[in-house]
C-alpha positions in Angstrom: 0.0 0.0 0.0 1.4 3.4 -1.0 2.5 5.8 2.2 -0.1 8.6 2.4 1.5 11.8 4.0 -0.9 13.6 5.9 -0.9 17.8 5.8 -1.6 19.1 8.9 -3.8 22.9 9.1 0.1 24.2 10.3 2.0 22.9 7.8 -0.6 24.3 5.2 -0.9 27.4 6.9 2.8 27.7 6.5 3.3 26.7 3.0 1.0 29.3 1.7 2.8 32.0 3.8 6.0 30.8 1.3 4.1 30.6 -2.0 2.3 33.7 -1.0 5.9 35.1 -0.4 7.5 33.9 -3.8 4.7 35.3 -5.7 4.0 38.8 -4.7 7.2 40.9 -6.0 6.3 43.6 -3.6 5.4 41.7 -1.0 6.7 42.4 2.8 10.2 40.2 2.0 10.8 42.2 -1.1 10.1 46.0 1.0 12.1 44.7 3.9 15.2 44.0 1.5 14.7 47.6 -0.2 17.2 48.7 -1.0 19.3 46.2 -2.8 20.0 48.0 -5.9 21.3 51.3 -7.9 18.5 53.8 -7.4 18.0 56.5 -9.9 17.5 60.4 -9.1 15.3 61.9 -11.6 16.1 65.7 -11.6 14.0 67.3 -14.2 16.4 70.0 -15.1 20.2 70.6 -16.5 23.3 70.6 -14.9 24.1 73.4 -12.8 21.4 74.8 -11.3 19.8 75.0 -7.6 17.9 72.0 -8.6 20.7 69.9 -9.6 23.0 70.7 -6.8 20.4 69.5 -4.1 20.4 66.4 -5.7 24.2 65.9 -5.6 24.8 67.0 -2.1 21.6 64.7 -0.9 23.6 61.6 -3.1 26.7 60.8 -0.9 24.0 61.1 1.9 21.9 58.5 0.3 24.7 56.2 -0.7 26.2 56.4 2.7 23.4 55.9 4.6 21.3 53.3 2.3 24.4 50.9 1.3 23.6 51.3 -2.5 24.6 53.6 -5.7 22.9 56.7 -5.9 22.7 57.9 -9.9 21.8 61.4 -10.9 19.6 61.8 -14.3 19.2 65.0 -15.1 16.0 65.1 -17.6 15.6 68.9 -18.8 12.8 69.7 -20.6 9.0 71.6 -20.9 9.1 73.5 -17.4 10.2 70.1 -15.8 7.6 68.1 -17.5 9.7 66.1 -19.4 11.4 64.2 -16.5 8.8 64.6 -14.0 6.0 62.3 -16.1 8.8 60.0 -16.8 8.9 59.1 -13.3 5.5 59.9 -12.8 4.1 57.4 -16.1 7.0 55.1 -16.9 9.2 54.5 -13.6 8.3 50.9 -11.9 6.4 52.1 -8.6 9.4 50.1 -6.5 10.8 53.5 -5.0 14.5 52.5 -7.2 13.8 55.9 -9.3 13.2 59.2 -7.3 11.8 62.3 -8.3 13.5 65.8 -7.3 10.1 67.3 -7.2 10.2 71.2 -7.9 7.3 73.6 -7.4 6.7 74.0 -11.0 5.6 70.8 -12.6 3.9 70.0 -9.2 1.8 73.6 -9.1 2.5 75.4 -11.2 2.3 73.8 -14.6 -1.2 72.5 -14.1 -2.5 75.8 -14.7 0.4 77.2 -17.0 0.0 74.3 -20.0 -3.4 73.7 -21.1 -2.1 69.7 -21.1 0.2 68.0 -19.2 1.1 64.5 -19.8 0.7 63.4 -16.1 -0.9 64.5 -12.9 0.7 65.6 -10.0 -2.1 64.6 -7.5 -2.4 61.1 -8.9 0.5 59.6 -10.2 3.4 60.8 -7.9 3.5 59.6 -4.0 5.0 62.4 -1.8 7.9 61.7 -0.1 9.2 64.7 1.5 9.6 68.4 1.1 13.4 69.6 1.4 13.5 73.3 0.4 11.6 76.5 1.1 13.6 79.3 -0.4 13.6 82.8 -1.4 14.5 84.4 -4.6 16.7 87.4 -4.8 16.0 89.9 -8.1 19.3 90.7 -9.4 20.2 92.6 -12.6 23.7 92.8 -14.7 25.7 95.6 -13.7 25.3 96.5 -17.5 21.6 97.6 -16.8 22.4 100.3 -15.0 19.9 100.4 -12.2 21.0 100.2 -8.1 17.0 99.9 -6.7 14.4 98.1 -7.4 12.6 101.8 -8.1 15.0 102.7 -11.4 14.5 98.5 -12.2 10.3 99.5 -12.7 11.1 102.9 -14.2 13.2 101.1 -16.7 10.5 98.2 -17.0 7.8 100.7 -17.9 9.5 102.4 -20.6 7.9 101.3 -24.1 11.7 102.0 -25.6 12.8 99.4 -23.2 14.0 96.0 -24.6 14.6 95.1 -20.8 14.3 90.9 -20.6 14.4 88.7 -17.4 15.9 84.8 -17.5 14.2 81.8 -15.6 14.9 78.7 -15.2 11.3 77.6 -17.7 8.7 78.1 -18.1 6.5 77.3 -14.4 9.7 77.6 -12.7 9.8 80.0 -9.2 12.3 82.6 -10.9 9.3 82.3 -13.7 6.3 83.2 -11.5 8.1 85.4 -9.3 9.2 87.8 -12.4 5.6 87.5 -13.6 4.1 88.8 -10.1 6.1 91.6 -10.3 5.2 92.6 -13.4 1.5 92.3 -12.4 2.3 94.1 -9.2 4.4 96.7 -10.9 3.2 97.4 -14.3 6.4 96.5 -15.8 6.9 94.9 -19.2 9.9 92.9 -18.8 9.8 90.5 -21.5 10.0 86.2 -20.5 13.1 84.6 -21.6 12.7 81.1 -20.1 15.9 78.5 -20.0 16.3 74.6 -20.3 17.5 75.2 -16.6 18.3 77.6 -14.0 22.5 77.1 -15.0 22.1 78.1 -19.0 19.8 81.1 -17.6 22.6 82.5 -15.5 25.2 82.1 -17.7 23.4 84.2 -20.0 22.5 86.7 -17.2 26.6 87.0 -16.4 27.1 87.5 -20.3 24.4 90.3 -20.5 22.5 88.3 -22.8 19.6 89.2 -20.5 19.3 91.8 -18.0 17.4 90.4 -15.2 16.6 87.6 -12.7 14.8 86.1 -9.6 17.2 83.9 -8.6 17.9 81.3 -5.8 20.4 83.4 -3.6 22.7 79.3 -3.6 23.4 79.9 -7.3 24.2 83.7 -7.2 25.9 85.1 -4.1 29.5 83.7 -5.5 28.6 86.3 -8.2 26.8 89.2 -6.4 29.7 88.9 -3.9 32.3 89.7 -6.8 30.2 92.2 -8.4 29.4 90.3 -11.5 25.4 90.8 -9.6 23.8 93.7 -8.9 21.1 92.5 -5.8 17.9 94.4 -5.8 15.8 92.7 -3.1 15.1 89.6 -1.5 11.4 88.3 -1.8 11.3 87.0 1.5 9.2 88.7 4.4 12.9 89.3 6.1 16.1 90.2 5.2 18.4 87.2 4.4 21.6 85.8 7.1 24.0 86.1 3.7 22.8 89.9 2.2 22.2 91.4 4.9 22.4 94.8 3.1 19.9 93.9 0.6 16.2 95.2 1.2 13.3 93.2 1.1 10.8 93.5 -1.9 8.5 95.6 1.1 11.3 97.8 1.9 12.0 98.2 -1.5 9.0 99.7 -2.0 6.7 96.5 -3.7 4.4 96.4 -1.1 2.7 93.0 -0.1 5.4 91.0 -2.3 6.2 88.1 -1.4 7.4 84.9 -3.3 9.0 81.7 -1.5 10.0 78.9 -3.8 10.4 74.9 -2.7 11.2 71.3 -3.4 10.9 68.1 -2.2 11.0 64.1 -3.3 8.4 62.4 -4.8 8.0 58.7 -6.4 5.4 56.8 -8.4 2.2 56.6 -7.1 1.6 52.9 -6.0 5.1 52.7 -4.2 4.9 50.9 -1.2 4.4 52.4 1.8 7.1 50.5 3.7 9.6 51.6 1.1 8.4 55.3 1.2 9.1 55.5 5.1 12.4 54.5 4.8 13.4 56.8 2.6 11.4 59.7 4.9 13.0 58.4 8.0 16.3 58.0 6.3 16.2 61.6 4.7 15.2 62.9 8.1 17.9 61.3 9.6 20.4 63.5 6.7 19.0 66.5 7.6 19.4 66.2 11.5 23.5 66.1 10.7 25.0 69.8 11.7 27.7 69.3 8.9 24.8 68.4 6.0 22.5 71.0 7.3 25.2 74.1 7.1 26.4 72.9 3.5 22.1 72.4 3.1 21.7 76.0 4.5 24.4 77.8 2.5 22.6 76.9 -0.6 20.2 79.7 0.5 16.8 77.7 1.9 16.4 76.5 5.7 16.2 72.5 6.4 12.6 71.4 5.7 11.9 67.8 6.0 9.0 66.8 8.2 6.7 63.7 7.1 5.2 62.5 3.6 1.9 63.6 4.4 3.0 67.4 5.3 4.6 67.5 2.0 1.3 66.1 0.7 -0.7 68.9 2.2 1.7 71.7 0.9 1.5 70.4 -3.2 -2.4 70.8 -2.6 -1.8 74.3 -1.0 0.5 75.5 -3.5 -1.5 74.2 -6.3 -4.3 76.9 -5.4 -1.6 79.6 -5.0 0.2 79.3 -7.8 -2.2 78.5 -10.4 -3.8 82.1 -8.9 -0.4 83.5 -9.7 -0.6 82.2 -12.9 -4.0 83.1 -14.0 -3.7 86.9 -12.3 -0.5 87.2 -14.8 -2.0 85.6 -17.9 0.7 83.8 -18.7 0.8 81.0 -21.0 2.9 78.4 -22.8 0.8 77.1 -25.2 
């Protein structure tokens, strides 16, 4: 007679806890080993700018602290359309490709492109906010002007072929030069950039006259008098230009224009996976070294929760689209 082997209810119980394991790719085995491979950081503009150089100093960080290669990607392109939707629409939703997620394509460019080929709201999981910065308008010495005052005289003369450079269109040096134009009724002309790095080279060269800039990128320059600093658009004055008014005190009352980014992924990314890279980006920006190189790049340590960063995209969204439609600007 053939031996019959007998399955008890624990021995089934447990063999369907390992199937169950082998055949759900995200399942709790495959978040506890995250992360066990190179992990790509989308940034969605050129080399160079304030963008880009938050990504590299967070890399070593992330390397360091997560035991795997960290790869920049800078994908330049439409206001930072171009590489947002390709984490947003074509990155797995495993948390292995990260999105430096910048106030435009996440509030601003809703509003500012009559299409967008993905949705902030539904296809990209917050992870964290990591800037909140100001902007400081700045002119080349060229121009002529010392105050924000001969800046709008300037601005409002029809003879005036006065320009001001952004980073692209949707971008915070973007919206800020807009709202002054609304506020002012200035008619400096839009010259937007693949990136905030080609628009100040071409600032330095005098191709352009003006900016809103973030202060990270320009104070080597406005230290060395390449930079002429109007005003800060910050309610206060800021730690490294002390001697640089505010937009208020310069005389463009109720001005005020704060910039930010944070980290997003895929919507559909575990939630596991996106608390460990919360608690170990939280755990970065507690370090006194990391926060004073952080800090010197002109914005204040952030961090804070997934949720909180949430909350701010929906907040912002409202803002900045008002921004927007007050201006009239348009891209297409």
């Amino acid at each position: 007679m053939p031996h019959q082997f007998k399955i008890t209810a624990a021995m089934a119980t447990s063999l369907f806890t390992l199937v169950a394991g082998w055949a759900v790719p995200g399942g709790a085995h495959a978040q506890d080993a995250y992360p066990s491979k190179t992990i790509r950081f989308v940034v969605p503009y050129p080399p160079g700018g304030p963008t880009d150089l938050m990504a590299r100093l967070l890399q070593g960080e992330m390397q360091t602290r997560l035991n795997v290669t960290v790869v920049i990607d800078n994908k330049g392109g439409a206001g930072g359309n171009l590489g947002s939707a390709e984490v947003a629409k074509q990155a797995p939703a495993d948390g292995y490709t990260l999105l430096l997620a910048a106030s435009g394509p996440m509030a601003v460019n809703p509003t500012l492109y009559r299409t967008m080929p993905f949705n902030p709201m539904v296809d990209l999981a917050p992870v964290i906010q990591i800037s909140s910065f100001p902007l400081v308008l700045e002119v080349n010495p060229k121009v002529g002007v010392k105050t924000v005052k001969e800046l709008v005289a300037l601005g409002k003369n029809p003879k005036s072929d006065l320009s001001f450079a952004s980073a692209g269109n949707g971008t915070p040096q973007h919206l800020a030069g807009e709202l002054f134009n609304t506020q002012m009724g200035t008619h400096i002309a839009h010259i937007p950039y693949r990136g905030a790095g080609p628009a100040l080279n071409d600032l330095l060269g005098g191709q352009v006259g003006v900016m809103f800039d973030i202060l990270g990128s320009s104070l080597q320059y406005i230290q060395s008098g390449k930079l002429t600093p109007l005003a800060v658009t910050s309610a206060k004055r800021s730690p490294q230009l002390p001697d640089v008014p505010t937009m208020a005190e310069a005389g463009v009352v109720g001005y005020e224009f704060t910039g930010w980014h944070g980290i997003a992924v895929r919507a559909g990314t575990p939630a596991p996976v996106i608390d460990k890279l919360n608690s170990t980006l939280n755990a970065i920006f507690k370090e006194p070294e990391f926060r004073k190189k952080w800090e010197a790049l002109g914005t204040p340590v952030v961090a804070g929760t997934a949720a909180s960063f949430g909350e701010l995209i929906k907040k912002e969204t409202v803002r900045l689209g008002k921004v927007v439609k007050d201006s009239g600007a348009t891209v297409d």
